[in-house]
N, CA and C atoms as an extended XYZ file, in Angstrom:
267
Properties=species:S:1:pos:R:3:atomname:S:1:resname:S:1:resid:I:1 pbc="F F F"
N       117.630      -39.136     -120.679 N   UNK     1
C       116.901      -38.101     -119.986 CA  UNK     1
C       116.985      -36.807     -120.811 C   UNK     1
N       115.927      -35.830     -120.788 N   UNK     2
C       115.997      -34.692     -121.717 CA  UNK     2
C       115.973      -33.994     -121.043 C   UNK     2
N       117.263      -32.922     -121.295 N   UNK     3
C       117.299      -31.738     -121.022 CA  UNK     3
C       116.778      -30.431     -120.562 C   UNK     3
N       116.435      -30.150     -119.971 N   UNK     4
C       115.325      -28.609     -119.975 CA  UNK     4
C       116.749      -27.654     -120.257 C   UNK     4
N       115.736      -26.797     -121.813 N   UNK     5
C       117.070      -25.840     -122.305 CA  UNK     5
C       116.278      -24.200     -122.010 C   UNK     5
N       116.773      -23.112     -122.165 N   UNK     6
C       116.716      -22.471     -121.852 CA  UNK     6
C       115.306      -21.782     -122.464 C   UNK     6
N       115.799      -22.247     -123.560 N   UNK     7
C       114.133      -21.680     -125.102 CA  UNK     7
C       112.832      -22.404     -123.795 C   UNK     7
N       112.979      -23.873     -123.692 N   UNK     8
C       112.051      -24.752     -123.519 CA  UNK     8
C       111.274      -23.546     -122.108 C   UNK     8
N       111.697      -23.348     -121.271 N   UNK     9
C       111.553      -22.263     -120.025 CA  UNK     9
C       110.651      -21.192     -120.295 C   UNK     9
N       111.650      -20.378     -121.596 N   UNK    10
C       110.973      -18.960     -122.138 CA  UNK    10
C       109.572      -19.581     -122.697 C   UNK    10
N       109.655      -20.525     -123.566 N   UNK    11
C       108.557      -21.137     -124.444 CA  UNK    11
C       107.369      -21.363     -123.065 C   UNK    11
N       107.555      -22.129     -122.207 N   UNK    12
C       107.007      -22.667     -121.326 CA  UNK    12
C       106.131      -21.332     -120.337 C   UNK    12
N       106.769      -20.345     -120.303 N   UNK    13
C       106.449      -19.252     -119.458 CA  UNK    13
C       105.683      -18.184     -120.544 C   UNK    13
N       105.422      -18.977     -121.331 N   UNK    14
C       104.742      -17.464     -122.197 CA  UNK    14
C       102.770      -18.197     -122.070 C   UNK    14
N       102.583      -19.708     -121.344 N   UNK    15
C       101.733      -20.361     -121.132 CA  UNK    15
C       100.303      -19.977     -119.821 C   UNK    15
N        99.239      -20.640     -119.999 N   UNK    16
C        98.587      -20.357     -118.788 CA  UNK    16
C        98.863      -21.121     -118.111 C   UNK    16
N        99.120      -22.690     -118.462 N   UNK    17
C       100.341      -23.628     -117.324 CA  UNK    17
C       101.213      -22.799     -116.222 C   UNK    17
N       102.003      -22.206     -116.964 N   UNK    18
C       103.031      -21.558     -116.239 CA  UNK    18
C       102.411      -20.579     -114.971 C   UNK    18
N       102.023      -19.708     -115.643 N   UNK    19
C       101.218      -18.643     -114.524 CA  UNK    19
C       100.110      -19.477     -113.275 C   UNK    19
N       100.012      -20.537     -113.756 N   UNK    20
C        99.353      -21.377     -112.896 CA  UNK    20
C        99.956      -22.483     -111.652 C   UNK    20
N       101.379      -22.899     -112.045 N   UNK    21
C       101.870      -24.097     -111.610 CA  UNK    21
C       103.269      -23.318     -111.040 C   UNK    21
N       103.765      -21.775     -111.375 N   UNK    22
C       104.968      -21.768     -111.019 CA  UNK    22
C       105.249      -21.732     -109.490 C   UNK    22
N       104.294      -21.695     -108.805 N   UNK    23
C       104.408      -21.345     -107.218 CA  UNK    23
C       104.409      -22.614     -107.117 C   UNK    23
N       103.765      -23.515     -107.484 N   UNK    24
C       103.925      -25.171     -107.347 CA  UNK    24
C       105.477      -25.872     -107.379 C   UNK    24
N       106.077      -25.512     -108.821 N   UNK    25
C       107.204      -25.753     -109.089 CA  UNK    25
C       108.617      -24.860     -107.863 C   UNK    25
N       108.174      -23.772     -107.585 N   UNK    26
C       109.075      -23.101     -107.003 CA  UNK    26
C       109.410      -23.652     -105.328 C   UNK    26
N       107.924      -23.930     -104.733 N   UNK    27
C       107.828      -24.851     -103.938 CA  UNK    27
C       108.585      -26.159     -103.590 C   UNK    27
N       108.245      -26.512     -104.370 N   UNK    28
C       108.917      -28.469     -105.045 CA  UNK    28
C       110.651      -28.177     -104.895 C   UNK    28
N       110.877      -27.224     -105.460 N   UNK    29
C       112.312      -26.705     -105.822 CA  UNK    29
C       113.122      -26.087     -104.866 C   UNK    29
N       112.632      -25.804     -103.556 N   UNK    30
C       112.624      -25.181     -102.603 CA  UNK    30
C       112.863      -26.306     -101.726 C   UNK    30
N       112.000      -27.024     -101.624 N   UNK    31
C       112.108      -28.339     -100.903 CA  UNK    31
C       113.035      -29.616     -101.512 C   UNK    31
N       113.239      -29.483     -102.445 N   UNK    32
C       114.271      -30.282     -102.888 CA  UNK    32
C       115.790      -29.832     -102.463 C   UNK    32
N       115.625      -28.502     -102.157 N   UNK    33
C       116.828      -27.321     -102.150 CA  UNK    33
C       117.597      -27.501     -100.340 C   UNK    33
N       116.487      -27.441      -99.599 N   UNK    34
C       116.775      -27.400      -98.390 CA  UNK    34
C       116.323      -28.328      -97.517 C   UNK    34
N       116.564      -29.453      -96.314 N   UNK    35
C       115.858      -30.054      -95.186 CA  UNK    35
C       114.860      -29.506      -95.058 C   UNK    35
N       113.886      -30.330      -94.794 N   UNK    36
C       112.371      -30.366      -94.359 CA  UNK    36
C       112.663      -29.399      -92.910 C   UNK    36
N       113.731      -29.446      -91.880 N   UNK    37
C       113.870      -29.369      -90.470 CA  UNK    37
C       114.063      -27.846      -90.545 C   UNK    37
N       114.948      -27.181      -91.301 N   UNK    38
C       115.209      -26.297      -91.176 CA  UNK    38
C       113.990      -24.979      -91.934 C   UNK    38
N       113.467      -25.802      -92.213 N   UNK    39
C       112.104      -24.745      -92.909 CA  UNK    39
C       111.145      -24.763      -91.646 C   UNK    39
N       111.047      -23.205      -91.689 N   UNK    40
C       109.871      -22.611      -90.604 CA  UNK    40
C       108.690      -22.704      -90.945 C   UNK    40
N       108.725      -21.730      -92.334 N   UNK    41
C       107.237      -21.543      -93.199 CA  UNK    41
C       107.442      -21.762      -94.326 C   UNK    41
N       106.574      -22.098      -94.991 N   UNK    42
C       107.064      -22.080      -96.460 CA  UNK    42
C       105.508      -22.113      -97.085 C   UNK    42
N       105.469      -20.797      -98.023 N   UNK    43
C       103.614      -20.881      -99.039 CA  UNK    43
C       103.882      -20.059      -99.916 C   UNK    43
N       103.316      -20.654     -100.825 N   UNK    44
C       103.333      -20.421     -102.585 CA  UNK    44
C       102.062      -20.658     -103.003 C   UNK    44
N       101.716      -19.506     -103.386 N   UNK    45
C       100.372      -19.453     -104.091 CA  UNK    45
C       100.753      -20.548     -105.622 C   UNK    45
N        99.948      -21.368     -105.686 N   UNK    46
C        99.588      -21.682     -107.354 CA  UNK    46
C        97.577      -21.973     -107.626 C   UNK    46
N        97.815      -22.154     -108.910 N   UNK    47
C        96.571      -22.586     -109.531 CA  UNK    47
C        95.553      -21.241     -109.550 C   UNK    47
N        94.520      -21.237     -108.728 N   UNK    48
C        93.237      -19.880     -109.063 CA  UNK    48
C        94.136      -19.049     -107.934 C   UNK    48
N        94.752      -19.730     -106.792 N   UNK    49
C        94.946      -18.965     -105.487 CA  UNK    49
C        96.069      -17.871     -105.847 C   UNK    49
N        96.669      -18.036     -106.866 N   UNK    50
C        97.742      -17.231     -107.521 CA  UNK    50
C        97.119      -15.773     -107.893 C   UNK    50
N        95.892      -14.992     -108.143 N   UNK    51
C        95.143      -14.066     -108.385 CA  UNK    51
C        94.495      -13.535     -107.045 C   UNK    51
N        95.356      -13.847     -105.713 N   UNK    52
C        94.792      -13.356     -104.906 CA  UNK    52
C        96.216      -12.057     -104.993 C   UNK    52
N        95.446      -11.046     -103.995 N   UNK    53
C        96.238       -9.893     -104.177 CA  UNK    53
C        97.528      -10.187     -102.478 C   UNK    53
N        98.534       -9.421     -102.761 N   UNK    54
C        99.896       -9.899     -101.749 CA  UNK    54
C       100.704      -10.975     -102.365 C   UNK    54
N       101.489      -11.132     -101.533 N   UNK    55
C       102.775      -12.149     -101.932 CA  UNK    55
C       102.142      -13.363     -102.643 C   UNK    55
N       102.941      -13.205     -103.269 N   UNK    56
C       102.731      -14.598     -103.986 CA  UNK    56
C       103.362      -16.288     -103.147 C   UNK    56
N       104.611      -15.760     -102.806 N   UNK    57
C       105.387      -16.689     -101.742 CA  UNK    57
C       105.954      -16.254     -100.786 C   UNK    57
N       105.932      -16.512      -99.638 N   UNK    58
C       106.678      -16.332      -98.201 CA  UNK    58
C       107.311      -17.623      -97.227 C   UNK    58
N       108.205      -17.183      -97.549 N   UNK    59
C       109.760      -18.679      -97.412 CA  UNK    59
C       110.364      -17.926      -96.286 C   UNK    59
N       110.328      -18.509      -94.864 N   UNK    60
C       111.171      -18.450      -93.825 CA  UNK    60
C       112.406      -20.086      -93.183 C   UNK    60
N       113.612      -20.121      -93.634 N   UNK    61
C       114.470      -20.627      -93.187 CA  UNK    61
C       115.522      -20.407      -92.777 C   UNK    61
N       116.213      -21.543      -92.584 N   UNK    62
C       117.381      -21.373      -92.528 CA  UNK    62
C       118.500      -21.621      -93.703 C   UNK    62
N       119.373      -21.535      -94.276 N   UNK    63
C       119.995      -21.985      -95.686 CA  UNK    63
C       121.181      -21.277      -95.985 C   UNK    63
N       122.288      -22.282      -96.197 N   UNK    64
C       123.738      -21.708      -96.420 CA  UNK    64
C       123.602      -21.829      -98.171 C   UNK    64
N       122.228      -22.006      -99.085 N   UNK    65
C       122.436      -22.197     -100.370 CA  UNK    65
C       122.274      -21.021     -101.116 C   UNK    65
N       123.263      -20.585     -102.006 N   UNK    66
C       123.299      -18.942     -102.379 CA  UNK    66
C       122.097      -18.199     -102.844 C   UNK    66
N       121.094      -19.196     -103.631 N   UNK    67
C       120.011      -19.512     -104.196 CA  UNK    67
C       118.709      -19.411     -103.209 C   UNK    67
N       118.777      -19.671     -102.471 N   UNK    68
C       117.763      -19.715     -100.961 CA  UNK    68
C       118.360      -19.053      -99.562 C   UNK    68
N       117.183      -17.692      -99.818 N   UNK    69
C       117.379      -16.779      -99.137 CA  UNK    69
C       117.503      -17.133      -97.206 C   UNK    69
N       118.770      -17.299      -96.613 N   UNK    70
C       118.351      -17.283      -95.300 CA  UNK    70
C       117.288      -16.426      -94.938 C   UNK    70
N       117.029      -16.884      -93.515 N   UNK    71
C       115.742      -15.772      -92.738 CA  UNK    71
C       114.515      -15.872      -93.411 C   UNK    71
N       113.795      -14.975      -93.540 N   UNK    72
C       112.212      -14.966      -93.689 CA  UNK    72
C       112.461      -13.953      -94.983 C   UNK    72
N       111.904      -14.634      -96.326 N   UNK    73
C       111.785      -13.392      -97.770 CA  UNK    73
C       110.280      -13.779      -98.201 C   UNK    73
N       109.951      -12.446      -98.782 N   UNK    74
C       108.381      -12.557      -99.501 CA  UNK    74
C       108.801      -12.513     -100.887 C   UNK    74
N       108.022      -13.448     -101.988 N   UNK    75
C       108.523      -13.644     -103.631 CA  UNK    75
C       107.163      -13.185     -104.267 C   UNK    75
N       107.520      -11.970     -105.465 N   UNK    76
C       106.637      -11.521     -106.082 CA  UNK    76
C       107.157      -12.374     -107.468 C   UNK    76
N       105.950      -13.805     -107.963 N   UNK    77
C       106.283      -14.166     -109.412 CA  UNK    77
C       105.476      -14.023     -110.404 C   UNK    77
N       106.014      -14.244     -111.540 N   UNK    78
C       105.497      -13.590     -112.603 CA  UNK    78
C       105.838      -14.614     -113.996 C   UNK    78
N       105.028      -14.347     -115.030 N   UNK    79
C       105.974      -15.372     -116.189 CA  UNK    79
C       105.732      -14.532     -117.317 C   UNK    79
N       105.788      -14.621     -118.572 N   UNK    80
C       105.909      -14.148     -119.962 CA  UNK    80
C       106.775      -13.047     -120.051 C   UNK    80
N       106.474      -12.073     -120.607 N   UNK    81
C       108.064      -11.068     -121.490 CA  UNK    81
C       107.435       -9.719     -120.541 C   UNK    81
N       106.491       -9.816     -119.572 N   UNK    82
C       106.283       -8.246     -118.614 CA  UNK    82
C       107.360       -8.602     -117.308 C   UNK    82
N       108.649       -8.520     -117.614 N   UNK    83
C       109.424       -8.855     -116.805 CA  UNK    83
C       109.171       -7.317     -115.618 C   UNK    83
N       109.368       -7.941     -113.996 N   UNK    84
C       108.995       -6.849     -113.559 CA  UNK    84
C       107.770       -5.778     -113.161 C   UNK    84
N       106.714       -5.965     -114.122 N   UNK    85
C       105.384       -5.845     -114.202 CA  UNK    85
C       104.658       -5.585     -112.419 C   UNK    85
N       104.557       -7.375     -111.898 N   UNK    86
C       103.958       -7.066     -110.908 CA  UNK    86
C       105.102       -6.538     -109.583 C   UNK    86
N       106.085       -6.613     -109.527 N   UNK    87
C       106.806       -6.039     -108.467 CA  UNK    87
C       107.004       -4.366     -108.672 C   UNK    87
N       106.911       -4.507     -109.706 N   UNK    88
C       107.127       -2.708     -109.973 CA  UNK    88
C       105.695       -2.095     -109.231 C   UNK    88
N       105.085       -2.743     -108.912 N   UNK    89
C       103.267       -1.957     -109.119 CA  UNK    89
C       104.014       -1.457     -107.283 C   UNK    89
């Protein structure tokens, strides 16, 4: 099995893939992360729907994982080297 290294990520996020699929992936990762039961809401913009204006993701659960925010959080994402970019606006 191969690795995902850290370059492979940066490399990967400098892509239109990336800016396209990361609400997909973050999703997937989210749900792999926590029970189906304990998720209220869960939406992640990907693909064209990602260029709409507002949150990009809004995740309401429950979760003792340090990584996954209990309660209800809104996620502003972003990929390449404008770290910050759209949350700063």
């Amino acid at each position: 099995m191969t690795l995902v290294r850290a370059i492979h990520l940066e490399q990967w996020s400098n892509t239109n893939e990336a800016r396209d699929s990361l609400g997909e992936l973050l999703r997937r990762l989210l749900h792999a992360g926590i029970p189906l039961p304990v998720i209220r809401k869960i939406h992640f913009l990907a693909d064209e729907a990602n260029q709409i204006s507002g949150w990009d993701g809004i995740l309401e659960c429950k979760s003792n994982i340090n990584w996954i925010p209990d309660g209800t959080s809104v996620w502003e994402l972003g990929t390449g080297a404008r770290q910050g970019g759209k949350s700063g606006k």
